[in-house]
DRENTORKOL-3810 file (N, C-alpha, C; in nm, 4 decimals):
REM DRENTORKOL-3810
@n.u->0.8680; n.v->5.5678; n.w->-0.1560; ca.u->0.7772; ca.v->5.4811; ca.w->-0.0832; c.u->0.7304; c.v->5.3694; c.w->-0.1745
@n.u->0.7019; n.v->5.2448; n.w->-0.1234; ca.u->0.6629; ca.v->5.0850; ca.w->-0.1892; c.u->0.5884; c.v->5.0527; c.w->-0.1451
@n.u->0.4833; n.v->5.1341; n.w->-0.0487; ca.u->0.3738; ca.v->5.0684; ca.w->-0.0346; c.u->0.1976; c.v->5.1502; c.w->-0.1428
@n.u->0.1264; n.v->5.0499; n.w->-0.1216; ca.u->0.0126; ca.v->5.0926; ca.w->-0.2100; c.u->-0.1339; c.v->5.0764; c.w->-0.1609
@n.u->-0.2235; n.v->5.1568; n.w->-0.1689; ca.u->-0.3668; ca.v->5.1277; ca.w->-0.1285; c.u->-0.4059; c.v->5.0001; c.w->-0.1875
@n.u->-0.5036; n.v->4.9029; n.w->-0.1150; ca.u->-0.5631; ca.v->4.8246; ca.w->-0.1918; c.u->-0.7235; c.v->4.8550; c.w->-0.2097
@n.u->-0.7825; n.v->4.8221; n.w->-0.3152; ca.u->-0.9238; ca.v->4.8335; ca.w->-0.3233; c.u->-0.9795; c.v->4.7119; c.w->-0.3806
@n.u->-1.1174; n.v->4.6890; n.w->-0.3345; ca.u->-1.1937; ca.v->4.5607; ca.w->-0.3820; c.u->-1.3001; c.v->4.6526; c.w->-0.4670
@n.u->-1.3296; n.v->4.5794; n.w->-0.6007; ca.u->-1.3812; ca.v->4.5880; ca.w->-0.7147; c.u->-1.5066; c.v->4.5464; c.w->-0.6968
@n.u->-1.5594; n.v->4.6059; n.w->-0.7224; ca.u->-1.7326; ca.v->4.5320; ca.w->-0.7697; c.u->-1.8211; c.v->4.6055; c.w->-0.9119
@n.u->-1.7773; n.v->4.5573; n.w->-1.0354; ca.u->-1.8410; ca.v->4.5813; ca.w->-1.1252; c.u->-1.7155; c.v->4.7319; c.w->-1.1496
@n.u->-1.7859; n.v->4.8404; n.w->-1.1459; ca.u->-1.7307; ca.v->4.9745; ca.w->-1.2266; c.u->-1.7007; c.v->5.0423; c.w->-1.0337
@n.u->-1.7086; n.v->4.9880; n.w->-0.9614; ca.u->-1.7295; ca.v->5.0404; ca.w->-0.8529; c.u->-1.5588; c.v->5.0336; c.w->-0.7489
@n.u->-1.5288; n.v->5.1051; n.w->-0.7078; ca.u->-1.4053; ca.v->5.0224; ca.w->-0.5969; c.u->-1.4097; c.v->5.0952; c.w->-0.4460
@n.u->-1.3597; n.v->4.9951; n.w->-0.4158; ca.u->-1.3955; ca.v->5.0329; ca.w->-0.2399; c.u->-1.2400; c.v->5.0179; c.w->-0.1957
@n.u->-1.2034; n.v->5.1665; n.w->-0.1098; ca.u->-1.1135; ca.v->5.1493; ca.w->-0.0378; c.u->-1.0388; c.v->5.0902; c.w->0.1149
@n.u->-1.0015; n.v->4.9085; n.w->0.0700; ca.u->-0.9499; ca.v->4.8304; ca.w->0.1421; c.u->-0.8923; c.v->4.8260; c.w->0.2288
@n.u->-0.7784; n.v->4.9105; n.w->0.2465; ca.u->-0.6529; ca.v->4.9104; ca.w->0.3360; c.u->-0.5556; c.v->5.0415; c.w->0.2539
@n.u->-0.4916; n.v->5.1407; n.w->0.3363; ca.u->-0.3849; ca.v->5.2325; ca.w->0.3206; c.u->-0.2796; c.v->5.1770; c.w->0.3233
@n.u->-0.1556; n.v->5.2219; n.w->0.2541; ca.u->-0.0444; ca.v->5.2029; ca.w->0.2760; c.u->0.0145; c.v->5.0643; c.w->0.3004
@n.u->-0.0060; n.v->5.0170; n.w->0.1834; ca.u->0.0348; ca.v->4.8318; ca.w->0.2163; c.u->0.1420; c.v->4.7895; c.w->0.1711
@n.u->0.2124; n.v->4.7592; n.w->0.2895; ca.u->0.3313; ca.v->4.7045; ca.w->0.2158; c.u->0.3513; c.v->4.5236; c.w->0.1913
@n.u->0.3078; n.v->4.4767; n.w->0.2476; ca.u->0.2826; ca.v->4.2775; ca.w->0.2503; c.u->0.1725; c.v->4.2650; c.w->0.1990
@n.u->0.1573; n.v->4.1239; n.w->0.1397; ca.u->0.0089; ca.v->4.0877; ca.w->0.0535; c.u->0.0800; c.v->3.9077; c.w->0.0454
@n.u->0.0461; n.v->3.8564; n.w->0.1672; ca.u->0.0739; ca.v->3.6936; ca.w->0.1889; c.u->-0.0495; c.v->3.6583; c.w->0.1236
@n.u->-0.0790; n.v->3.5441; n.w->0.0432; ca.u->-0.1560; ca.v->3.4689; ca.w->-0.0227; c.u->-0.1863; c.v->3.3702; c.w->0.1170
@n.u->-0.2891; n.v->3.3218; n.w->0.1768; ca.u->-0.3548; ca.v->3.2616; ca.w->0.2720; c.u->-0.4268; c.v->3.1032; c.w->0.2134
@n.u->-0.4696; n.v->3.0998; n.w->0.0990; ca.u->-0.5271; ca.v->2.9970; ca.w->0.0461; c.u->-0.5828; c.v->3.0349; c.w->-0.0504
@n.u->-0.7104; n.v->2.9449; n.w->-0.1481; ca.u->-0.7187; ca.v->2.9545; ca.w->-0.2841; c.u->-0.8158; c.v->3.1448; c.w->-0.2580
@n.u->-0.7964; n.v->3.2335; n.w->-0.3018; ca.u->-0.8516; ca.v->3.3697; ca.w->-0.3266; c.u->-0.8525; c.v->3.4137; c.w->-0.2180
@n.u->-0.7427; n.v->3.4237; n.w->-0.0876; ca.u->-0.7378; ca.v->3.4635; ca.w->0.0535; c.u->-0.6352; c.v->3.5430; c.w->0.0473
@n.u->-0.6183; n.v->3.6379; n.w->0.1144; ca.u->-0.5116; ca.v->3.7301; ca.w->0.0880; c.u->-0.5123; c.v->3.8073; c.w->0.2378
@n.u->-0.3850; n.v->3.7995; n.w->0.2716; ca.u->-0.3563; ca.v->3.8762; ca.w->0.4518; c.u->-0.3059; c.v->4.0132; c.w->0.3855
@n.u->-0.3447; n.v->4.1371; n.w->0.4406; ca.u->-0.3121; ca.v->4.2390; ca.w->0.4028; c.u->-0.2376; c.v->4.2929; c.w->0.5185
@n.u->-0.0931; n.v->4.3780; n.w->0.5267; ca.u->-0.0429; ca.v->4.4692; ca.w->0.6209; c.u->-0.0262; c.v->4.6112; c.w->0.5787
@n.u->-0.0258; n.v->4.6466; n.w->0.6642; ca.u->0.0106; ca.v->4.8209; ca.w->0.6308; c.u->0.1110; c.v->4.8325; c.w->0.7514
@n.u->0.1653; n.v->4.9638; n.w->0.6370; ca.u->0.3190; ca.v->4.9864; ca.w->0.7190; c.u->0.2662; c.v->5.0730; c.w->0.8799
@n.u->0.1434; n.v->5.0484; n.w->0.8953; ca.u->0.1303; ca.v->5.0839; ca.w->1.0084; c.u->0.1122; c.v->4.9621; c.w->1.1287
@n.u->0.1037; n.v->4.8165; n.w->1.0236; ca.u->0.0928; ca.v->4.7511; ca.w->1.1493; c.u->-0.0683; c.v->4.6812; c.w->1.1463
@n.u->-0.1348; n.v->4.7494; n.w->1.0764; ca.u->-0.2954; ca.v->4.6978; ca.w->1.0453; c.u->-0.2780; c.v->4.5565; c.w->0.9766
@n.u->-0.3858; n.v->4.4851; n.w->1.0354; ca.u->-0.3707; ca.v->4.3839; ca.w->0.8986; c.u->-0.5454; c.v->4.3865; c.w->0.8434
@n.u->-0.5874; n.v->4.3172; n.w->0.7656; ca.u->-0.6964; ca.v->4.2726; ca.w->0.6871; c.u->-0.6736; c.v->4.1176; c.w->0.5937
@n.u->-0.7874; n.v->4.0571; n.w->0.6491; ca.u->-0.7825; ca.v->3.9132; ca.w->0.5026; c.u->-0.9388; c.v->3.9417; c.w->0.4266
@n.u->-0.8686; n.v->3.9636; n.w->0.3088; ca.u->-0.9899; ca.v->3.9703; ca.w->0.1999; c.u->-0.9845; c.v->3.8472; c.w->0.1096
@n.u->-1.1250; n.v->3.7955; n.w->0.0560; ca.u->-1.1298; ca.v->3.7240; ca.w->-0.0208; c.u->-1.1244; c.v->3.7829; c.w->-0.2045
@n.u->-1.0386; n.v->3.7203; n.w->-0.2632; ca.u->-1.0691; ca.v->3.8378; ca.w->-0.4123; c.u->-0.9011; c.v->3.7267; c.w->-0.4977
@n.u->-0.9406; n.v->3.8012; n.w->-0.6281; ca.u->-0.8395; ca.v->3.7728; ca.w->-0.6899; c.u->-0.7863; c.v->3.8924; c.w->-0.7478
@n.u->-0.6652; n.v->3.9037; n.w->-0.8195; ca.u->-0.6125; ca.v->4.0300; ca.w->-0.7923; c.u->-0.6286; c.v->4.0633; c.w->-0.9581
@n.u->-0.6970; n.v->4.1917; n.w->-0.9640; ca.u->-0.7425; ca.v->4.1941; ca.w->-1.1066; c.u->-0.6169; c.v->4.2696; c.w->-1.1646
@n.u->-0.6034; n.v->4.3926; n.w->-1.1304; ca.u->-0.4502; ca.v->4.4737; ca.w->-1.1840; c.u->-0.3859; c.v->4.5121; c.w->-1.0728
@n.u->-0.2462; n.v->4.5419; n.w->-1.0746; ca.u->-0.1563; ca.v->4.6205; ca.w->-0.9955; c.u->-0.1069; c.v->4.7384; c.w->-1.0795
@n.u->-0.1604; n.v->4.8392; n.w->-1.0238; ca.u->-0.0984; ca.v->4.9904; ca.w->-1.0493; c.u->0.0396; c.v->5.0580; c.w->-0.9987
@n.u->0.1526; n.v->5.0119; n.w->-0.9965; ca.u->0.2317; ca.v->5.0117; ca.w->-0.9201; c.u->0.3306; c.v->5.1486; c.w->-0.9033
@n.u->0.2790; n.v->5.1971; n.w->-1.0228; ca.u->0.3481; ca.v->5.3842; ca.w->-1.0598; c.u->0.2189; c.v->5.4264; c.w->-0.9660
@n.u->0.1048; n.v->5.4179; n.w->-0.9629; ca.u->0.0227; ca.v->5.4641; ca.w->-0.9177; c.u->0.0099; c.v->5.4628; c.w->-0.7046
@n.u->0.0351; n.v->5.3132; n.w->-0.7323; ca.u->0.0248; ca.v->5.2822; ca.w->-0.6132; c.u->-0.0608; c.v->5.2147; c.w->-0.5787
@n.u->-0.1278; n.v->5.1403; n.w->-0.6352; ca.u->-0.2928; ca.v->5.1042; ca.w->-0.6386; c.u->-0.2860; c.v->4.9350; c.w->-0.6861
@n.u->-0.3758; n.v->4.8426; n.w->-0.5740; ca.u->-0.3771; ca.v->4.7161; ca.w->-0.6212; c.u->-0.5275; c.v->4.7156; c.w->-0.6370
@n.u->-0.5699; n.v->4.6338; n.w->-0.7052; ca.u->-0.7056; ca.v->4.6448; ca.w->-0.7024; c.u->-0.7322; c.v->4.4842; c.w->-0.7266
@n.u->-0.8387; n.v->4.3939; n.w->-0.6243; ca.u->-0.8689; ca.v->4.3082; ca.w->-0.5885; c.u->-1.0460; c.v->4.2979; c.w->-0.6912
@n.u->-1.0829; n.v->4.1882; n.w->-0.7159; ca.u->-1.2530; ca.v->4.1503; ca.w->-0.7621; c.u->-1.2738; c.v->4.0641; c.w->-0.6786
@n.u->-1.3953; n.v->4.0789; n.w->-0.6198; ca.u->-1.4931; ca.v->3.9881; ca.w->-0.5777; c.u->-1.4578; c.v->3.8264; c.w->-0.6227
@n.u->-1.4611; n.v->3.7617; n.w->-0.5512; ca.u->-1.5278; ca.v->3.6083; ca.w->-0.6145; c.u->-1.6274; c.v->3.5269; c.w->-0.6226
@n.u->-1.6911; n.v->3.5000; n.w->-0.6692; ca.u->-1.8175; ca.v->3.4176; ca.w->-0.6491; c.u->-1.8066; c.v->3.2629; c.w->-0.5981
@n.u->-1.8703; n.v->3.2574; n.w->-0.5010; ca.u->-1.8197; ca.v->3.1423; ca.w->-0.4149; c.u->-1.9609; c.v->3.0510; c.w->-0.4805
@n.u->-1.9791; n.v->2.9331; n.w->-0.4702; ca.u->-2.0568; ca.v->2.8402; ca.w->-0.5320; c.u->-2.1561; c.v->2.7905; c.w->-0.4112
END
């Protein structure tokens, strides 16, 4: 399997985003369309801090908007 959970970061903290993702389209500057192989989608705002990819795990941070 090639797909991976995503989670958004906040500090030491992570929140679970979306299951089983297989697409991650870039939307505009820190926009991101999320799919899962089920067909779900999600757009989060974030930049992508690490990809865990043995793991399975993307993990997204917050951005601070001005």
């Amino acid at each position: 399997m090639c797909e991976a959970n995503v989670y958004l970061a906040d500090g030491r903290k992570e929140t679970l985003i979306l299951e089983a993702v297989d697409r991650i389209i870039p939307e505009g500057p820190d926009s991101w369309q999320l799919t899962s192989i089920f067909g779900e989608q999600k757009t989060i705002a974030g930049r992508i801090r690490a990809m865990q990819l043995v793991d399975h795990r993307i993990i997204f941070e917050s951005v601070e908007r001005p």
